[in-house]
C-alpha positions as CSV (number, residue, x, y, z in Angstrom):
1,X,0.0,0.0,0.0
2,X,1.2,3.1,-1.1
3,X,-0.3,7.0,-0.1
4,X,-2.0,8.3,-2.8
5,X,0.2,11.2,-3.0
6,X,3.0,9.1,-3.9
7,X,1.2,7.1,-6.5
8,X,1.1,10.6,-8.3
9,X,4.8,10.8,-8.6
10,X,4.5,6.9,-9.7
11,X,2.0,8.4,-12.4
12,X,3.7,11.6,-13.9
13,X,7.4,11.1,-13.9
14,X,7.7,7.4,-15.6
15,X,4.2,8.1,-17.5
16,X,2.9,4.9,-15.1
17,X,0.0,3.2,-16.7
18,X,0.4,1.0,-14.3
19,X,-0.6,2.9,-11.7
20,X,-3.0,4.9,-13.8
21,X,-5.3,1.0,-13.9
22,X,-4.8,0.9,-10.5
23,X,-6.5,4.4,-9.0
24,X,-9.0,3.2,-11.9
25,X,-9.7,-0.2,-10.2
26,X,-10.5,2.1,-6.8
27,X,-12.6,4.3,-8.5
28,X,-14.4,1.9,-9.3
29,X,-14.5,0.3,-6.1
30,X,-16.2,3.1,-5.0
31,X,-18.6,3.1,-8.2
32,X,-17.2,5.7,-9.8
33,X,-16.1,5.4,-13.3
34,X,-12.7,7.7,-14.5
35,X,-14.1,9.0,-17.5
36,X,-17.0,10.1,-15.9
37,X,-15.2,12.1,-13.3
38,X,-12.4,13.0,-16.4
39,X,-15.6,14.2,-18.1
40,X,-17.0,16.2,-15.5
41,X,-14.0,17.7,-14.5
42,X,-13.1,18.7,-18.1
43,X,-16.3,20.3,-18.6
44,X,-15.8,22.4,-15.0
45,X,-12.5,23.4,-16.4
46,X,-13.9,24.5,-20.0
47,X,-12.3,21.9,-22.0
48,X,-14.2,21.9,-25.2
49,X,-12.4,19.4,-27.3
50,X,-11.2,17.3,-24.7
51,X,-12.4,13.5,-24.8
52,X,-11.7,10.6,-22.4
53,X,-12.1,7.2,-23.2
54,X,-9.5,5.1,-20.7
55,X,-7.3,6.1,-17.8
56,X,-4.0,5.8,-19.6
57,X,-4.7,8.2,-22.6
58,X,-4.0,5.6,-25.0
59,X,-7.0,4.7,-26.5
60,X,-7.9,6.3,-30.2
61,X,-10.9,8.0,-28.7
62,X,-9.0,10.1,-26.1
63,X,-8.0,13.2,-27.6
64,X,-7.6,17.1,-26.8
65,X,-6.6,19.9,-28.6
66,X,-4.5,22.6,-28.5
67,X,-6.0,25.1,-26.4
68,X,-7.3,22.8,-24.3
69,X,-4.1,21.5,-23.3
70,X,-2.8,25.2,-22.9
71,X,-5.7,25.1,-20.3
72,X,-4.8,22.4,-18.5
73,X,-0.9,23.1,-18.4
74,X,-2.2,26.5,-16.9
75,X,-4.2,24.4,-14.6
76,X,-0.8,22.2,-13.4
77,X,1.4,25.1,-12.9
78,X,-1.2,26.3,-10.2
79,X,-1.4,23.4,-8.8
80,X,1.8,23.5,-5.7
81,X,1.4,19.5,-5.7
82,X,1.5,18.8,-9.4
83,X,4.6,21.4,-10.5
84,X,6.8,20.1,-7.8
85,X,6.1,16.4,-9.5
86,X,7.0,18.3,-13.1
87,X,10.3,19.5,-11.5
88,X,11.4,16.1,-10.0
89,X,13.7,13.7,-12.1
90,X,13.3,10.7,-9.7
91,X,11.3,9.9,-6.4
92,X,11.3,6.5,-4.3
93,X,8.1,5.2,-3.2
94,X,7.8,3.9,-0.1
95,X,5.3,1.5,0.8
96,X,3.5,1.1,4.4
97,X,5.8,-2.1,5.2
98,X,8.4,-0.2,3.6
99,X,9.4,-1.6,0.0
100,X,10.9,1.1,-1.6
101,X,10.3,1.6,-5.6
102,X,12.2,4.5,-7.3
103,X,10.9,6.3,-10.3
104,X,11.9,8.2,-12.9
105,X,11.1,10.9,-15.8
106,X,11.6,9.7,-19.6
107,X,11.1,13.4,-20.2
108,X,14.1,15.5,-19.4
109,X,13.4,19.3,-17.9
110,X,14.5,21.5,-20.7
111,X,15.7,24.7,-20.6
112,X,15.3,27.2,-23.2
113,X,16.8,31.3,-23.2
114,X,17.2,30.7,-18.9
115,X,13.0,29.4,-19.2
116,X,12.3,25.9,-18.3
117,X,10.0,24.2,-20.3
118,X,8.1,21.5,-18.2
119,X,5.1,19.2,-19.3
120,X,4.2,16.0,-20.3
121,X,3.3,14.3,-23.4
């Protein structure tokens, strides 16, 4: 068992699908369904051309646009939690009986004219 606030550093910085199925498998646990929440939540935040089909992103049917992902980077850098994950290279999990997992980004932190340029794909 893992705190859920780790799991999200298990999620961004190796892109964990993984880990994505298995906050999906509680949801639903708890009869909730992600792309009904993803929906909602898109449609709170004024995503217009945002669809949600599966919790890793990989299905044909999930897709965004442009300005909606302009939105939602917005939305992250707000966020204290979620940029501190986008500025982390690596971060070991530590379960409750204390199994230690370390993770990683694929996606170096680039730096541009002294800006950094941070995001996922």
């Amino acid at each position: 068992e893992y705190r859920f606030g780790d799991l999200l550093y298990g999620l961004i910085l190796p892109s964990g699908n993984d880990i994505a199925r298995v906050i999906d498998w509680e949801l639903k646990k708890k009869d909730l369904e992600y792309t009904t929440l993803a929906e909602k939540w898109a449609e709170k935040q004024n995503l217009e051309n945002s669809r949600f089909q599966d919790p890793i992103g990989l299905s044909a049917s999930t897709s965004s646009n442009a300005k909606d992902l302009w939105k939602v980077l917005n939305i992250v850098y707000q966020n204290d939690t979620l940029y501190e994950i986008l500025n982390t290279e690596s971060y070991n999990l530590i379960s409750r009986n204390k199994r230690e997992v370390n993770v990683k980004t694929r996606n170096p932190i680039l730096e541009y004219k002294r800006y950094f340029i941070r995001g996922k794909t």
